[in-house]
C-alpha positions as CSV (number, residue, x, y, z in Angstrom):
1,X,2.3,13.3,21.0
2,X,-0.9,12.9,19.1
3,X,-1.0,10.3,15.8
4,X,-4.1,11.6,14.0
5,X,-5.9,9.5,11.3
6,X,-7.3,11.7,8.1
7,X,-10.2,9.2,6.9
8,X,-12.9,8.5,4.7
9,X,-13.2,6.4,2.6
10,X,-15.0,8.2,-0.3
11,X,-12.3,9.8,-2.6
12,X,-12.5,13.6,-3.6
13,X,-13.0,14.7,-0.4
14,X,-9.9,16.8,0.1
15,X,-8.8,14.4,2.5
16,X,-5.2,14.6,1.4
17,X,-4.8,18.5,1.1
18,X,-6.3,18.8,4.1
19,X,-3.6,16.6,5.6
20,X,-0.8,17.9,4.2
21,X,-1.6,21.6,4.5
22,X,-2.7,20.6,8.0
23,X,1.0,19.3,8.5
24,X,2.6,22.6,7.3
25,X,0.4,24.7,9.8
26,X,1.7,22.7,12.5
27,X,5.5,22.9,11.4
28,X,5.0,26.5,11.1
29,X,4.6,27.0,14.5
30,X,7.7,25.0,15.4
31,X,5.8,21.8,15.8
32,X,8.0,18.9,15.1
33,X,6.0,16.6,12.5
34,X,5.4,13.9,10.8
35,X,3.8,12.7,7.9
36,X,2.9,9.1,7.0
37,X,1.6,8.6,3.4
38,X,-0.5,5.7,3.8
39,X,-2.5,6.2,0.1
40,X,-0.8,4.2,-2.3
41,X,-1.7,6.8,-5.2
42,X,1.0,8.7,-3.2
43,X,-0.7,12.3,-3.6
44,X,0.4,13.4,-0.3
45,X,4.3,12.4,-1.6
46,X,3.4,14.3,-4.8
47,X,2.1,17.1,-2.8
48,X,5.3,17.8,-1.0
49,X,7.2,17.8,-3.8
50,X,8.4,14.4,-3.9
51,X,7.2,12.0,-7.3
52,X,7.3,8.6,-8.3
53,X,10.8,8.6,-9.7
54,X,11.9,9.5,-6.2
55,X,10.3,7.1,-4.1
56,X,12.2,4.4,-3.1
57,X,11.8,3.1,0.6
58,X,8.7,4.0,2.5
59,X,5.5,2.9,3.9
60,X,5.7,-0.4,2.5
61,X,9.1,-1.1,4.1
62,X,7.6,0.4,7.6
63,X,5.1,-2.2,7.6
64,X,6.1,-5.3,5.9
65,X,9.9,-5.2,6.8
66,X,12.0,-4.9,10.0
67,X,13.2,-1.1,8.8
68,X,12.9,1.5,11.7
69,X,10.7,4.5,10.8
70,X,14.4,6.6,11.5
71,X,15.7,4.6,8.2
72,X,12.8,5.8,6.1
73,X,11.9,9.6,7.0
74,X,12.8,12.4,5.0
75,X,13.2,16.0,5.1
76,X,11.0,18.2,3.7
77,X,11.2,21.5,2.2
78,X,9.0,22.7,5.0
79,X,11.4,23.1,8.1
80,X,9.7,20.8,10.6
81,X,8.4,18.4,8.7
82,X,9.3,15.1,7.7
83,X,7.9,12.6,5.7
84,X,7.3,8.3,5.0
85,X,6.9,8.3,1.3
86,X,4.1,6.0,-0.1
87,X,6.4,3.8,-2.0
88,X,5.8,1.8,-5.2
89,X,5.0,-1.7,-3.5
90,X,2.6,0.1,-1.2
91,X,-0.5,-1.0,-3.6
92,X,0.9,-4.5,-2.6
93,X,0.6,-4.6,0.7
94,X,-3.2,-4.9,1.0
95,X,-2.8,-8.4,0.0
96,X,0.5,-9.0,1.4
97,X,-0.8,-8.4,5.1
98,X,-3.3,-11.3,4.6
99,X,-1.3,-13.7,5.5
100,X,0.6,-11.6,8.2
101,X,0.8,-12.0,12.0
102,X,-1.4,-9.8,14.0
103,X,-1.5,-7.8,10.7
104,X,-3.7,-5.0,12.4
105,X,-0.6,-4.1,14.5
106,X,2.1,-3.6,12.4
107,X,2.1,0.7,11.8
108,X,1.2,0.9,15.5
109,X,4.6,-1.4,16.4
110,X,6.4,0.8,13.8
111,X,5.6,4.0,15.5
112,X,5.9,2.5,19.0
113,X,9.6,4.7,19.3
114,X,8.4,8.2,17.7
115,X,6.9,9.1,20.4
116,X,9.9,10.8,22.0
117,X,10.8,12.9,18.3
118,X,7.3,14.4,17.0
119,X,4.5,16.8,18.9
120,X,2.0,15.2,16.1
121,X,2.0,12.3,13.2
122,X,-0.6,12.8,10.8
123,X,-1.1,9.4,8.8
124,X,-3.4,10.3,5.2
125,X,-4.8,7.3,5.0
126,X,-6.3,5.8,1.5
127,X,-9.9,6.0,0.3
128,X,-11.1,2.7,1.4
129,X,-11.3,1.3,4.5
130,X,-9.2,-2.1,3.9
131,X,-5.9,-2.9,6.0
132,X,-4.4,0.0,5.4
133,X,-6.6,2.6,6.7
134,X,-7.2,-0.2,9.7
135,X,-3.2,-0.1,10.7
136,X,-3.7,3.8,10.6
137,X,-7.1,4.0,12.5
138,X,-5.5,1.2,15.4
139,X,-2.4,2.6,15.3
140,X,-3.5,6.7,16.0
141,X,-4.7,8.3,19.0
142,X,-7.2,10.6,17.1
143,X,-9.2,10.7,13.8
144,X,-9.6,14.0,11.7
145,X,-12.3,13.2,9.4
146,X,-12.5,15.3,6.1
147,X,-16.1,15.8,5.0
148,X,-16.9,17.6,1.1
149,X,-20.2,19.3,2.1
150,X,-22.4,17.6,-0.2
151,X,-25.4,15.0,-0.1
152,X,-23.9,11.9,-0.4
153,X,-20.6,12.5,1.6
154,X,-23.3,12.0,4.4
155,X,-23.7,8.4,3.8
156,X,-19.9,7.5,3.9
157,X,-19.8,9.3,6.7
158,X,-22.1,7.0,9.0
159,X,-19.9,3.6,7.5
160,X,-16.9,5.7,8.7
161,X,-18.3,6.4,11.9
162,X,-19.5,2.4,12.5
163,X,-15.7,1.1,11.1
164,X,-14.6,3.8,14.0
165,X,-16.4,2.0,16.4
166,X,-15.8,-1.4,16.1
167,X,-12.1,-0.8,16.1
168,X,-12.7,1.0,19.5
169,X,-14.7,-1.8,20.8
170,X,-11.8,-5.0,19.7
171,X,-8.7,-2.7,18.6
172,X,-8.1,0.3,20.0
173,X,-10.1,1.6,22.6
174,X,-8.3,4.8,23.2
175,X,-9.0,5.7,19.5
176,X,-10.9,9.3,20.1
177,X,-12.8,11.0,17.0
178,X,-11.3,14.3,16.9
179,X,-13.3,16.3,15.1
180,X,-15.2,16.8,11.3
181,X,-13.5,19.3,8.8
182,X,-16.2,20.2,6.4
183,X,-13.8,21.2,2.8
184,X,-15.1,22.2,-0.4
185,X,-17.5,24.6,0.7
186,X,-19.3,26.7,-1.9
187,X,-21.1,29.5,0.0
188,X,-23.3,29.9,-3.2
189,X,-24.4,26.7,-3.6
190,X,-27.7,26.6,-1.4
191,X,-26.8,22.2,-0.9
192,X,-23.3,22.8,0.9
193,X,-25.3,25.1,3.6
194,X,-27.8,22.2,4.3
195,X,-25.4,19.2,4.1
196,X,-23.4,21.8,6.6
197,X,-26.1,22.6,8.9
198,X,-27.1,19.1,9.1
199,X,-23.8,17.8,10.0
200,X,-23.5,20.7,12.9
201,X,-26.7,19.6,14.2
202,X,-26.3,16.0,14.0
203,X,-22.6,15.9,15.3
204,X,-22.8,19.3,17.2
205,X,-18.7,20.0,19.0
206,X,-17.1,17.3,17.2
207,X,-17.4,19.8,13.9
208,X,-14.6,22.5,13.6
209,X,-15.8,26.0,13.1
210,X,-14.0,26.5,10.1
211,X,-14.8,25.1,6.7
212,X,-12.4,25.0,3.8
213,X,-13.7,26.6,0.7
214,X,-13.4,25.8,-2.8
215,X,-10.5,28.1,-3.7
216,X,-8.5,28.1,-7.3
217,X,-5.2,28.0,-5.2
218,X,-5.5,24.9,-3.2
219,X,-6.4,23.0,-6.4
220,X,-3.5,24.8,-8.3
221,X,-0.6,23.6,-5.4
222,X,-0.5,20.2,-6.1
223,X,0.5,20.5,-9.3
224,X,3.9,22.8,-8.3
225,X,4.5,19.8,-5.2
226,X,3.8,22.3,-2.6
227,X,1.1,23.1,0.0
228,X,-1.0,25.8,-0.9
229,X,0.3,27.4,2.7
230,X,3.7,27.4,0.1
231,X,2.2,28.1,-2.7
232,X,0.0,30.9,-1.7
233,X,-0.1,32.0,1.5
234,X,-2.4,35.0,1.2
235,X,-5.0,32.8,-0.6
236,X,-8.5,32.4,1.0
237,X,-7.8,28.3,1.2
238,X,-4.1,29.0,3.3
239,X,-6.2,31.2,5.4
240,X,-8.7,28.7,6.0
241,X,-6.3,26.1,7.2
242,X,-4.1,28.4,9.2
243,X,-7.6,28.6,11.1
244,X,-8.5,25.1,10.7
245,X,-4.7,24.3,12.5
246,X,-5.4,26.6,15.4
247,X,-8.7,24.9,16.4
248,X,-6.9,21.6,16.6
249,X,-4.1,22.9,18.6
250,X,-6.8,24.9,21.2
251,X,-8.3,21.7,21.1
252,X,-5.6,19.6,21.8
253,X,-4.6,22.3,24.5
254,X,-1.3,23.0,22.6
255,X,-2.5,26.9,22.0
256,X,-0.2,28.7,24.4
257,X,0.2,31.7,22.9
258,X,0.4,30.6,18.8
259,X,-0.8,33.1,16.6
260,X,-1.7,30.9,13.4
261,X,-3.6,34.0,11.4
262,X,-5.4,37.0,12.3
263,X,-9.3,36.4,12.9
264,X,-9.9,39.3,10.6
């Protein structure tokens, strides 16, 4: 099983639609899944279709209380995969964990018995890099990190890149970046090309190949609480994540014979 981080602290990235449409790729090809909804703004719950009014127990509960992740998963729509709402207390818990014992530990002690249930846990993690995203980044195996292909997403990338590494060096040294997935790309704009080609040249293998373009559709799907995979699956941005989802499972060696989308 693989826990995989989606970080960066700079909002607007497409850090949570790439998570959650990342998610339904997987559970489409009879990946067991789950998602963890570590942003208190909740988008990822809103994004599946599940809003404020029906959020009771969830990632607060998972790492302030006693609660096994079993108690607090839910089904999805999407056969698959299950999620750990961001509940209402969640924008609590930053200063809550203060005062908490070994505070960096608590998601990865929460998770310690999921191994045996899921093939991958993807954990969208807020857009700030306070104890929140640190229980995600100590707790995962792997970091996805989300990249908008423009000027300044650069510099958030290198603080990123530096919190990444001091957690490796006193947290968790098995913690592996897994790859950059450039999104929001605008093949007209002469700007995403360069911020692009600069990142490819800088960071060379750990970018994916595919880059998820500004599409009408993926910003539409939110809205109807459903992935754009749901929403429209024919749609330039679907196709792009299909794509994206099959270069992490090559990756991750879990291939095997999945046919995610055509490469025409």
């Amino acid at each position: 099983m693989k826990i995989i981080a989606l970080a960066n602290q700079k909002g607007g990235v497409g850090k949570t639609t790439t998570t959650i449409n990342l998610a339904t790729a997987l559970a489409a090809v009879q990946k067991k899944v789950l998602l963890i909804d570590m942003d208190p703004q909740g988008n990822a719950s809103t994004g599946l279709g599940i809003y404020g009014r029906e959020r009771k127990k969830g990632t607060y509960d998972l790492l302030l209380s006693d609660i096994g992740f079993e108690r607090l998963t839910i089904q999805t729509k999407i056969p698959g995969l299950e999620l750990i709402i961001a509940s209402p207390d969640l924008a609590g818990a930053e200063v809550e964990l203060v005062s908490v014992s070994e505070r960096e530990f608590r998601l990865h002690r929460a998770l310690e018995n999921a191994c045996s249930k899921y093939d991958y846990i993807l954990i969208d993690c807020p857009p700030s890099l306070g104890f929140l995203t640190l229980n995600s980044l100590v707790a995962a195996s792997d970091v996805i990190v989300p990249l908008q292909c423009e000027f300044y997403a650069l510099e958030g990338l290198s603080q990123l890149l530096n919190t990444i590494k001091r957690i490796q060096a006193r947290l968790n040294p098995s913690l592996n970046l897994f790859g950059i997935a450039l999104t929001m790309y605008d093949k007209r704009n002469a700007l995403c090309d360069q911020v692009a080609q600069d990142v490819r040249q800088h960071f060379q293998d750990y970018v994916f190949e595919t880059m998820i373009p500004r599409n009408v559709k993926v910003s539409e799907a939110p809205s109807h609480g459903m992935p754009v995979l749901i929403y429209d699956v024919k749609s330039i941005g679907s196709l792009a994540y299909m794509r994206l989802a099959r270069e992490i499972l090559k990756k991750d060696g879990g291939w095997k014979n999945v046919a995610i989308v055509n490469d025409e």
